[in-house]
C-alpha positions as CSV (number, residue, x, y, z in Angstrom):
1,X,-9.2,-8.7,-33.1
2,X,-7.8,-9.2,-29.5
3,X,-6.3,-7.0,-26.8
4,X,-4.4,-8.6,-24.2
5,X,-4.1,-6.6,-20.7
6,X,-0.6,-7.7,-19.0
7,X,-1.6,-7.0,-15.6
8,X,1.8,-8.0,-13.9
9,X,3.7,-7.4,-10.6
10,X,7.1,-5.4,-11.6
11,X,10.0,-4.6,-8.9
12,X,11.4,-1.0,-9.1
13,X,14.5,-1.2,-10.4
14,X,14.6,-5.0,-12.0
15,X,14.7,-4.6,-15.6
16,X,15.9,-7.6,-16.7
17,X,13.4,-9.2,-14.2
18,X,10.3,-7.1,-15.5
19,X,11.5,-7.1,-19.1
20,X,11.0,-10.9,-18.7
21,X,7.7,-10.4,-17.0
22,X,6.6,-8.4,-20.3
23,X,7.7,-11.1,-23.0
24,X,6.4,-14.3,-21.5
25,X,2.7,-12.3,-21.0
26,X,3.5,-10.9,-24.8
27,X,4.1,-14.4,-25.9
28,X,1.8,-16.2,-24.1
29,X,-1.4,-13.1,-25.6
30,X,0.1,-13.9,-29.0
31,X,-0.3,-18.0,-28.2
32,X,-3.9,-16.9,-27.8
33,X,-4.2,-14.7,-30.8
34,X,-4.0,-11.3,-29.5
35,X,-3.0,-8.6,-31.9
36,X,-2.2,-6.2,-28.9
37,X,-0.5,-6.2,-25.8
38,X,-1.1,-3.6,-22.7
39,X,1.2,-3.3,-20.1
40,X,0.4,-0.6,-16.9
41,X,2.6,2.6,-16.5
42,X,6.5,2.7,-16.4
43,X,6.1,-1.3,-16.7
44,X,9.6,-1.4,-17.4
45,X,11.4,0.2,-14.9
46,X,9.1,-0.9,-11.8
47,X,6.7,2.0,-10.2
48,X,7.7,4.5,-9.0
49,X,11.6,4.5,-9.3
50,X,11.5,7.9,-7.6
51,X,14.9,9.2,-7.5
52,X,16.5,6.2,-9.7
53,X,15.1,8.7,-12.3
54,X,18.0,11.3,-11.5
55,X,20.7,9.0,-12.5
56,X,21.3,9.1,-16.1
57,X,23.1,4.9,-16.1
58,X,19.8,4.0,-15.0
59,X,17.6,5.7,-17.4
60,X,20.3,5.3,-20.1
61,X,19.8,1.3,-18.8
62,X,15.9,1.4,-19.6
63,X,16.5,2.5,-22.9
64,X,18.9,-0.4,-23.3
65,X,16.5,-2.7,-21.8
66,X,13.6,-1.4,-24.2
67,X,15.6,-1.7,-27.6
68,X,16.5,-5.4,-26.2
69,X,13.0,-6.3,-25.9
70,X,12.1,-5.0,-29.1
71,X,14.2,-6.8,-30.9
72,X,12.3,-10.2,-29.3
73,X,8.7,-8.9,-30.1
74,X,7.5,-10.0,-33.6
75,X,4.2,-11.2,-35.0
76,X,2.5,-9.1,-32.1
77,X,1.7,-5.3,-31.3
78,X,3.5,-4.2,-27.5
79,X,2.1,-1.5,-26.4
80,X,5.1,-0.6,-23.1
81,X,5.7,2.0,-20.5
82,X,9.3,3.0,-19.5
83,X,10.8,5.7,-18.6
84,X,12.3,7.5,-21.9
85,X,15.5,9.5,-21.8
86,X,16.5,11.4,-24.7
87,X,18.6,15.1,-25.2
88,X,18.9,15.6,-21.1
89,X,15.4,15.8,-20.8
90,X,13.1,12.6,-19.1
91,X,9.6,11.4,-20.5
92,X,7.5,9.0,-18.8
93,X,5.9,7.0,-21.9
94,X,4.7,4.7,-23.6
95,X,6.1,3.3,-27.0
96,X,4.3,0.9,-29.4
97,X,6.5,-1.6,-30.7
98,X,6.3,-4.1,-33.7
99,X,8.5,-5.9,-35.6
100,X,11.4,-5.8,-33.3
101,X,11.2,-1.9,-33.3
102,X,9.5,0.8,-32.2
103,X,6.6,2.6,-34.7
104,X,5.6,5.2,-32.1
105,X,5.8,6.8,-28.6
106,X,3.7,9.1,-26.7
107,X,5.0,10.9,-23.9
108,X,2.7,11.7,-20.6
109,X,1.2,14.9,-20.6
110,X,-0.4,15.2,-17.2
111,X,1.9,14.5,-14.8
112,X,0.7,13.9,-10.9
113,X,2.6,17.4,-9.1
114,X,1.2,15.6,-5.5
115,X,3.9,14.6,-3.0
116,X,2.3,10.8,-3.3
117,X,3.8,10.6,-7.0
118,X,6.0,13.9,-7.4
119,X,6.1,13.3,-11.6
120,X,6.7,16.7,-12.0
121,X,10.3,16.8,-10.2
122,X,11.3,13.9,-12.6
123,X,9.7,14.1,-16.2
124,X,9.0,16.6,-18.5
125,X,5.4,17.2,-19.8
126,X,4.9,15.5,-23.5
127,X,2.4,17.9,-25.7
128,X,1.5,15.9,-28.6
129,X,-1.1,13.0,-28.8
130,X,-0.1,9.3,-29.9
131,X,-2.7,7.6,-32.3
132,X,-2.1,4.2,-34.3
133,X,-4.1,2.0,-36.1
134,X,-4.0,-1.9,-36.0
135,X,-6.4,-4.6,-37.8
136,X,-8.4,-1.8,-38.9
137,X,-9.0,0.0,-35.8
138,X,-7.7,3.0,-34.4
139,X,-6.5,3.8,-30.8
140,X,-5.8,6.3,-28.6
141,X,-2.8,6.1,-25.8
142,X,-3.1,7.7,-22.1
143,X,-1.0,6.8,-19.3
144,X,-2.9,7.4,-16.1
145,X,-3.3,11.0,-14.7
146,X,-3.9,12.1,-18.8
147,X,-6.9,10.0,-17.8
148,X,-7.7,10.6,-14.1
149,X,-6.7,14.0,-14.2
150,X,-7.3,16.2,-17.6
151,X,-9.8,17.4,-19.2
152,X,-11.1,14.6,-21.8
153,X,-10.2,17.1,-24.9
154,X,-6.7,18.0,-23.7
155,X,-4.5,16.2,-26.5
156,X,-6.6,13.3,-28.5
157,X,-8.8,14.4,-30.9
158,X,-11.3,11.9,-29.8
159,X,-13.2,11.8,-33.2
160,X,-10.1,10.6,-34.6
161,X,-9.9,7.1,-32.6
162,X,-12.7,4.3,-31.5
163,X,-10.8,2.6,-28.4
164,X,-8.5,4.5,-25.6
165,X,-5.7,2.5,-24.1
166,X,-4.9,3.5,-21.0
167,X,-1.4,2.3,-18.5
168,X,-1.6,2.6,-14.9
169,X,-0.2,2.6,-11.5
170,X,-2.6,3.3,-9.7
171,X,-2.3,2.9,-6.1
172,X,-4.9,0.8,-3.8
173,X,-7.1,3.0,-1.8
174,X,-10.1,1.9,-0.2
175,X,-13.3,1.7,-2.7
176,X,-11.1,3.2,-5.2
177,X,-12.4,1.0,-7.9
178,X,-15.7,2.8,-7.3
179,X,-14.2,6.4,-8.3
180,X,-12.3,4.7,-11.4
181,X,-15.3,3.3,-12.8
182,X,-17.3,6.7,-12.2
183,X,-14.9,8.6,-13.8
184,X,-14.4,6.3,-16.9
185,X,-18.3,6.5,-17.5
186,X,-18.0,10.5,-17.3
187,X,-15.0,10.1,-19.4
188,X,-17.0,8.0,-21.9
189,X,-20.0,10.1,-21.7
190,X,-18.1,13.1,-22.6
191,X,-16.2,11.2,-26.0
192,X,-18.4,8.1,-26.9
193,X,-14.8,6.4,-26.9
194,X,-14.3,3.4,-25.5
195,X,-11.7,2.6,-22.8
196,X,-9.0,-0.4,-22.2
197,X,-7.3,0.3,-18.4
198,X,-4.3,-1.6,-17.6
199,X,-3.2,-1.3,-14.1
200,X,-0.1,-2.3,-12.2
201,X,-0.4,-5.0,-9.2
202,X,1.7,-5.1,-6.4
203,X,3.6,-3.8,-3.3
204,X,6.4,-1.0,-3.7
205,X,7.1,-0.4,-0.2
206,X,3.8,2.0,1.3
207,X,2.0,1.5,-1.7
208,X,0.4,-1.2,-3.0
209,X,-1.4,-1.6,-6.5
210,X,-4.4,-3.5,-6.7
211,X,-4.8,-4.5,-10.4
212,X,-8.3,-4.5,-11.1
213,X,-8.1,-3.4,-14.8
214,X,-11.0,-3.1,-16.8
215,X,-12.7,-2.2,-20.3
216,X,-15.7,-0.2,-20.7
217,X,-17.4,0.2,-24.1
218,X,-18.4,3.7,-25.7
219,X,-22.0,3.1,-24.1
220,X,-20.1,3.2,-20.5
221,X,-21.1,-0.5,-19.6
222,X,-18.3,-2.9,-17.8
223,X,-17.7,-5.5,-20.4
224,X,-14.1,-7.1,-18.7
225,X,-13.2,-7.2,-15.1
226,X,-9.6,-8.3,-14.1
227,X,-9.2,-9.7,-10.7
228,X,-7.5,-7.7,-8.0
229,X,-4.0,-8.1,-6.1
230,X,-3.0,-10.9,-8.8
231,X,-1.5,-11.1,-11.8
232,X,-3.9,-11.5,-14.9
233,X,-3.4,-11.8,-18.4
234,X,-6.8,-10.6,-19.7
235,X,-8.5,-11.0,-23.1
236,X,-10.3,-8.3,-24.8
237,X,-12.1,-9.5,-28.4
238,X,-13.4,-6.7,-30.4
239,X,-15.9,-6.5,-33.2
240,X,-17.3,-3.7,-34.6
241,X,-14.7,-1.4,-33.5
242,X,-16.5,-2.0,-29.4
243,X,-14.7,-4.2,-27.3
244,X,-17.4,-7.8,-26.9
245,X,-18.9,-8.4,-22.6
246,X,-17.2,-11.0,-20.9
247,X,-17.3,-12.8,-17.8
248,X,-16.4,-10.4,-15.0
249,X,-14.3,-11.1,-12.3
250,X,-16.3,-11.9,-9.1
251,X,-16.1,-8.4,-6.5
252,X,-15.7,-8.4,-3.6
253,X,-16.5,-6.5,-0.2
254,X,-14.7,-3.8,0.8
255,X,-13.0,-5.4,3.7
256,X,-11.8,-8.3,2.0
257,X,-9.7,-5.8,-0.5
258,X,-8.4,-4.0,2.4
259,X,-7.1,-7.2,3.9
260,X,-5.8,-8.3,0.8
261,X,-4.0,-5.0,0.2
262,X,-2.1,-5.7,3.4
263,X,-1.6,-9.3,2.7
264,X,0.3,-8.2,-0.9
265,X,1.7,-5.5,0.2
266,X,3.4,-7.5,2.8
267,X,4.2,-10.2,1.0
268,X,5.8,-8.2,-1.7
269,X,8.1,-6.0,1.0
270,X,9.1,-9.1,2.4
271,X,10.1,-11.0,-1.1
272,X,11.2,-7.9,-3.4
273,X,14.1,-7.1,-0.3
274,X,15.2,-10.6,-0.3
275,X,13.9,-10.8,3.7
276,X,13.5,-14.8,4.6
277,X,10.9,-14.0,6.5
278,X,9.1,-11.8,9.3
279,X,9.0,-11.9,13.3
280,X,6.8,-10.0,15.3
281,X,6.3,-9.5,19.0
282,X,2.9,-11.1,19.9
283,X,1.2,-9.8,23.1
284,X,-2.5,-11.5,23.5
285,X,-3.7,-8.0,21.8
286,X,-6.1,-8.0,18.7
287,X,-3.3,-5.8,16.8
288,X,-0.4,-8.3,17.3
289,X,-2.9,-10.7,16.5
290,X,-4.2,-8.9,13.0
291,X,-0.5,-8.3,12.2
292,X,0.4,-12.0,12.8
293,X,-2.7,-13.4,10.7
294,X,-1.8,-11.2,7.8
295,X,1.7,-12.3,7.8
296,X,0.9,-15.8,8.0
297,X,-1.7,-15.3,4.9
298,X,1.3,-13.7,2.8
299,X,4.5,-15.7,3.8
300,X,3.1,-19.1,5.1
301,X,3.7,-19.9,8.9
302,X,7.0,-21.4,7.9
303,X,8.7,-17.8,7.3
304,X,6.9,-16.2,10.4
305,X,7.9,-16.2,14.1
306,X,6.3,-14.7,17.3
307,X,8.0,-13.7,20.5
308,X,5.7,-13.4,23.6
309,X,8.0,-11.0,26.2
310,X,5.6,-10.9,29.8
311,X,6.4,-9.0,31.8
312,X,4.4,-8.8,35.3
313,X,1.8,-6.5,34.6
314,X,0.8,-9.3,31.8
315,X,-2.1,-11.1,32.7
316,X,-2.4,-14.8,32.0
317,X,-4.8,-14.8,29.9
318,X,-2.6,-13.3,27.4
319,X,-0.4,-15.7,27.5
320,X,-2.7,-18.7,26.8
321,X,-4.1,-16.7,23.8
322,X,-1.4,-15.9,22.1
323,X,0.4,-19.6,22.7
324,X,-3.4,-20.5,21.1
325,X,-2.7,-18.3,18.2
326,X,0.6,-19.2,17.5
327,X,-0.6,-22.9,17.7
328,X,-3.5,-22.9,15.4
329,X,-1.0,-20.7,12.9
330,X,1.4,-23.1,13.2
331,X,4.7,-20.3,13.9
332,X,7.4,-20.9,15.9
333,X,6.3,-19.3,19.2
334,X,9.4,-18.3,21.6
335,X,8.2,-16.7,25.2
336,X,10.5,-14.9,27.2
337,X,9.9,-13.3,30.8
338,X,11.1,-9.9,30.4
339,X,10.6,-8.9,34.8
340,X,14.5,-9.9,35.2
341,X,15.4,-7.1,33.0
342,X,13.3,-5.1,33.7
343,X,14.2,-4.8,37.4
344,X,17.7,-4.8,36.1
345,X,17.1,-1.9,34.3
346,X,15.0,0.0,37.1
347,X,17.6,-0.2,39.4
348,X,19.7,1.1,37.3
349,X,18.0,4.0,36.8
350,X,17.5,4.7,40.4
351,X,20.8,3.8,41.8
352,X,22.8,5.1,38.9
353,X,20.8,7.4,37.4
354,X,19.0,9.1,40.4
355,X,15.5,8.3,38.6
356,X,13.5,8.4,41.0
357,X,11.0,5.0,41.7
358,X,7.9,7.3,41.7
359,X,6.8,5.6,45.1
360,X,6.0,2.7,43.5
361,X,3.6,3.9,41.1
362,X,4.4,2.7,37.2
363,X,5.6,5.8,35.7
364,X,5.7,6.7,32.3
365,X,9.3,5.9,32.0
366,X,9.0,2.5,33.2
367,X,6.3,2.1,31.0
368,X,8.5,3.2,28.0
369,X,11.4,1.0,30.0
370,X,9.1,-2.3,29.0
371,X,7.9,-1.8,25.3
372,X,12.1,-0.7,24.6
373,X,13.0,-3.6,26.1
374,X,10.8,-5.9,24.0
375,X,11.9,-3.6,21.0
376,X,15.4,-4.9,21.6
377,X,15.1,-8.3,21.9
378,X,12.9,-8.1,18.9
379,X,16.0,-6.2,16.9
380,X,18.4,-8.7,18.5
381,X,16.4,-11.7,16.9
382,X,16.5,-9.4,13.5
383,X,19.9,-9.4,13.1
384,X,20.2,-13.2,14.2
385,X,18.1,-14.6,11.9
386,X,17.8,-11.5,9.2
387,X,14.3,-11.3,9.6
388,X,12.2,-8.5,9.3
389,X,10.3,-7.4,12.5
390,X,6.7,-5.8,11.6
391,X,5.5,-3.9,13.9
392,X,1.9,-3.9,15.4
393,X,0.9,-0.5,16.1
394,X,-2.6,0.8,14.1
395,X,-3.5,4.3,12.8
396,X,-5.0,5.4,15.7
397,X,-2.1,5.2,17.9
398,X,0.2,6.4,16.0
399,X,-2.2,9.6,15.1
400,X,-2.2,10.2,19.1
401,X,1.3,9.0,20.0
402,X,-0.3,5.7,21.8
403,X,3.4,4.2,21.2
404,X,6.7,4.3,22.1
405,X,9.7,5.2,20.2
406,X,12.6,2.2,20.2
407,X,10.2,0.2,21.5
408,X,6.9,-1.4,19.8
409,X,7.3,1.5,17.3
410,X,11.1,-0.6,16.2
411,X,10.9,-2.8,13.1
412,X,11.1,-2.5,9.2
413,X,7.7,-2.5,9.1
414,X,4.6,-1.2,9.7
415,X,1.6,-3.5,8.5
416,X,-1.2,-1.7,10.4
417,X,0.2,2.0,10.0
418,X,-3.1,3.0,8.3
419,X,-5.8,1.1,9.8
420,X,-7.7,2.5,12.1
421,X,-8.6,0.7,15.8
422,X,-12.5,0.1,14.2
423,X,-10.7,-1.4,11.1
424,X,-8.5,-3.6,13.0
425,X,-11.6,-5.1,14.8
426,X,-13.5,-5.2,11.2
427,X,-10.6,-7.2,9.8
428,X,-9.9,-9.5,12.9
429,X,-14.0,-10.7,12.4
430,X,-13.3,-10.6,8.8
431,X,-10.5,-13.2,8.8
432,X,-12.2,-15.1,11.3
433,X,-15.2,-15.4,8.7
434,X,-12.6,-17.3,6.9
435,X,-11.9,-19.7,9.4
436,X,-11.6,-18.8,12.9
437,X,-7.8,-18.6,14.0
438,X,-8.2,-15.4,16.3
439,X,-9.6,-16.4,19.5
440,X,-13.0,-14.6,20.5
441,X,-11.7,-13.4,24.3
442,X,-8.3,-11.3,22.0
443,X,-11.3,-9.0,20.2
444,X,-13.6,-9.4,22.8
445,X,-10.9,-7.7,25.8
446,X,-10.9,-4.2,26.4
447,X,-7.6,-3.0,24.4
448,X,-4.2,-2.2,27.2
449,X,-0.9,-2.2,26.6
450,X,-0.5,-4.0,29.4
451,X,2.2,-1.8,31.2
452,X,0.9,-0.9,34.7
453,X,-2.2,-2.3,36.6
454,X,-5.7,-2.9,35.0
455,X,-4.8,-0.6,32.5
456,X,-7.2,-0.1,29.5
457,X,-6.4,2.5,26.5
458,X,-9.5,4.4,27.7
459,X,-7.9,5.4,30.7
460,X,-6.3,8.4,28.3
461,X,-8.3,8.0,25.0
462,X,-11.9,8.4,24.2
463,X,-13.4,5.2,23.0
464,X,-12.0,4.3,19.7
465,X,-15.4,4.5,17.8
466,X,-15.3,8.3,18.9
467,X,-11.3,9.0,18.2
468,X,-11.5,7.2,15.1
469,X,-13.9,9.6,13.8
470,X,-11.8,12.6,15.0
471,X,-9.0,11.2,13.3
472,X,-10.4,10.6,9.8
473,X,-12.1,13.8,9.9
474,X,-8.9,16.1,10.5
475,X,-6.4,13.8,8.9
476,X,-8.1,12.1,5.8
477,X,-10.7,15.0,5.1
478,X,-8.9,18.2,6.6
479,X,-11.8,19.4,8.0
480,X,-11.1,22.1,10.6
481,X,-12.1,22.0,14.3
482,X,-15.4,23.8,14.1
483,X,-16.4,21.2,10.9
484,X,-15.3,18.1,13.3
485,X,-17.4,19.6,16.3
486,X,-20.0,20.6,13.9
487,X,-20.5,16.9,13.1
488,X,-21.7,16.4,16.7
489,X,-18.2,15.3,18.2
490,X,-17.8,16.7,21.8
491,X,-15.6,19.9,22.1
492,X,-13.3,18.2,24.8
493,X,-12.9,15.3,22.6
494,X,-11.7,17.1,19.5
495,X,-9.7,19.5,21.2
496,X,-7.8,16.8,23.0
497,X,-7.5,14.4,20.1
498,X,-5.9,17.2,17.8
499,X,-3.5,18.4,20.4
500,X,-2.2,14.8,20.7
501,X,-1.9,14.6,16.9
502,X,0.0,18.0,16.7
503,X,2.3,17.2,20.0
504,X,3.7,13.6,18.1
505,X,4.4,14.4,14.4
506,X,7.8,14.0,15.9
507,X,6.8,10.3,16.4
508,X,6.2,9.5,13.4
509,X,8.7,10.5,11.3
510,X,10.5,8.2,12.5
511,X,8.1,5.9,12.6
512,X,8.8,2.4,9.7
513,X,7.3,2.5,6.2
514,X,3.9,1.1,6.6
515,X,1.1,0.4,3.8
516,X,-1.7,2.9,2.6
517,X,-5.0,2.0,2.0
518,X,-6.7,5.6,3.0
519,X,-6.3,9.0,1.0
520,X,-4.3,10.3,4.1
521,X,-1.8,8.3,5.5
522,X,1.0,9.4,7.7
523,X,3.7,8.5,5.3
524,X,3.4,9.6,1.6
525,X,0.6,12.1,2.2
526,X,1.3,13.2,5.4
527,X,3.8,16.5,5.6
528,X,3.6,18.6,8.8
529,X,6.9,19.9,10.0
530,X,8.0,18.8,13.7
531,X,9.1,22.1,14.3
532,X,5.8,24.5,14.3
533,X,4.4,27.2,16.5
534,X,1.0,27.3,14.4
535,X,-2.1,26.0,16.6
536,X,-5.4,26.3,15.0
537,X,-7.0,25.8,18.3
């Protein structure tokens, strides 16, 4: 027999749209004779519908939408996730459907109590196992944390069935696919079962799913490899009860998934919220120029535009690169000389205000004075054109506070909220490997916001190579001080770096949605209060 995987791209919330999505990749698998159809986690409904869940039209709507599909699906086994309402209590499940009805359901029984999924606030716990047999053969159902996260002998009796179907959403984190692939062979190891995953693809505002499915036989080799960040339709063919090798879609390094993660998840925000396109401000920096070549990649240059705002601390150089940029992109490029306002502004401030000038030195306020005035005429163009401004800031300077509120921090979203400084210059030589778009002298420069004289981020940082670390260590490991300067990072450094992270949680939480690729980022899995007298220094 065959198994087809329906790796598709749902949207939260569409369920005639996804509903759709699931028929034509059920017809098409049974076009190429597959008994079975697979579809990833809450297929149905889109991932994760988060508090859609607590309104009862919308799951009451699901269940509509399910029994409507059913009735289309003949001639072919669907195996489906939705979200399953029945007597006031909420299952997230998975039903198998034949003949225009359904023949059985299994209800989740691990569900993911992390603040990244919160399952248990929404769905109740399901307790008994869900085992059918088709052509002969008979299979097991999971839906993903009953794989990722039990013990292998919670529910199934695994003597019972030969081939475990699994349907995911799991979310994209870098070398992920590494840790699915060890755990399915531990998983295998432990049941001599073998394992069908089927895994959502897509962006769903900070998260983005990466696809990837795979099969591994009871003897814990790879024998299918779906591609990831596209929709697939895979076939499985079984004999002998083991699923048969196949070709195995090509991998890939790590740095070209993480730019494709951003590309999709991108693309995706944009298109799922009905955005024409995407603006950005573009300043001759390597992040505006990241942020502008990712956008390009996922909307085409014909839904992107770039506003360079000078001002006179901007040195020339910046100009030419980013007009080269924009060029060899082929956006529409707008400059405009912010000095005019600027002075405007400044004079208000002194004459008005009383602010003092600080004897001519750039203060921090006038600093702040030229990144909010690029913020609004990046917000004005917004709301003329309804584009969505992304903004360009990276991991780093958000952990640290390198930004400024209403100003570069104001958009809809965040495409390098995650990536690291090290990362950004990783994927700025990456895409260049592709063909070369970002000019050499935009990585090459030392990084400045350009907003006093011969100003370079150094001037208050340590050098990125050195705060990077500090920040992956206390953020994405939670390793204490000592363990950070136990690793040979430099007291001062640490101490510093940690009190800037602590001093601007009140930054970021009102900072735009941005995409996660890490374990930690500082939107779904980030949860300090503003408000806190704790100091672990």
């Amino acid at each position: 027999m065959k198994i087809a995987i329906a790796q598709i791209n749902c949207t939260v919330g569409d369920l005639a749209g996804n509903a759709k999505k699931i028929l034509d990749a059920t017809n098409q698998a049974k076009q190429l004779g597959a008994e079975l159809v697979v579809t990833p986690e809450l297929a149905l409904s889109g991932y994760p519908p988060k508090d859609l869940l607590l309104r009862s039209a919308f799951c009451i709507a699901c269940q509509n939408t399910l029994a409507d599909l059913a009735n289309k699906i003949h001639g072919i086994t669907l195996l489906v996730g939705y979200p399953h309402y029945t007597e006031n209590k909420l299952f997230n499940a998975a039903s198998v459907i034949q003949n225009g009805g359904v023949v059985a359901t299994y209800f989740k029984s691990t569900l993911n109590h992390s603040a990244f999924y919160g399952e248990t606030h929404y769905f109740n716990p399901g307790t008994e196992p869900c085992v059918f047999e088709l052509s002969g053969i008979k299979f097991g159902v999971g839906i993903c944390a009953d794989f990722w996260q039990s013990d292998a002998s919670t529910h199934i009796k695994y003597a019972d069935i030969k081939i475990l179907l699994v349907l995911n959403a799991s979310a994209y984190q870098i070398d992920k696919q590494v840790k699915r692939y060890q755990i399915t062979r531990q998983h295998i190891h432990e049941t001599g079962v073998s394992v069908v995953h089927a895994n959502l693809v897509g962006g769903q505002d900070e998260r983005v799913f990466d696809g990837a499915s795979f099969v591994m036989n009871n003897k814990g080799v790879l024998t299918h490899q779906l591609g990831e960040f596209t929709e697939a339709l895979g076939l499985v063919e079984i004999q002998n009860d083991m699923p048969v090798s196949d070709k195995l879609a090509a991998s890939q390094p790590s740095i070209a998934s993480v730019y494709q993660a951003l590309c999709l998840g991108v693309k995706d925000y944009v298109n799922k919220n009905n955005f024409p396109g995407a603006l950005l401000g573009l300043s001759g920096g390597v992040d505006s120029a990241l942020t502008l070549a990712i956008a390009v990649d996922a909307l085409g240059a014909d839904r992107v535009q770039t506003v360079m705002m000078p001002s006179q601390y901007t040195a020339d150089f910046s100009l030419l690169d980013a007009k080269k940029l924009a060029a060899t992109l082929g956006v529409k490029h707008r400059e405009c000389d912010i000095q005019p306002l600027f002075d405007q502004f400044l004079s208000c401030l002194i004459d008005k205000l009383q602010i003092g000038s600080d004897d001519g030195d750039t203060s921090l306020t006038q600093e702040n004075l030229q990144a909010r005035i690029r913020g609004v005429l990046l917000m004005a163009l917004s709301n003329q054109t309804g584009s969505l401004v992304l903004t360009t800031g990276n991991k780093s300077e958000m952990a640290v506070g390198y930004c400024t509120l209403y100003g570069d921090m104001a958009g809809g979203f965040a495409v390098l909220k995650d990536v690291s400084k090290t990362m950004v210059y990783q994927l700025c030589h990456y895409r260049n490997q592709l063909n070369n778009i970002i000019p050499e002298r935009i990585i090459q420069r030392p990084p400045s916001a350009e907003l006093r004289p011969n100003q370079t981020d150094q001037d208050s940082l340590p050098p990125y190579e050195v705060l990077d670390v500090i920040i992956k260590a206390f953020v994405e490991q939670n390793l204490s001080v000592a363990e950070i300067i136990a690793m040979n990072c430099d007291e001062v450094d640490v101490t510093h770096v940690i009190q800037l992270i602590r001093k601007n949680e009140y930054k970021r939480h009102q900072a735009p949605l941005g995409i996660r690729i890490t374990e930690c980022d500082f939107g779904t899995s980030w949860h300090y209060p503003v408000t806190s007298k704790y100091q672990e220094l």
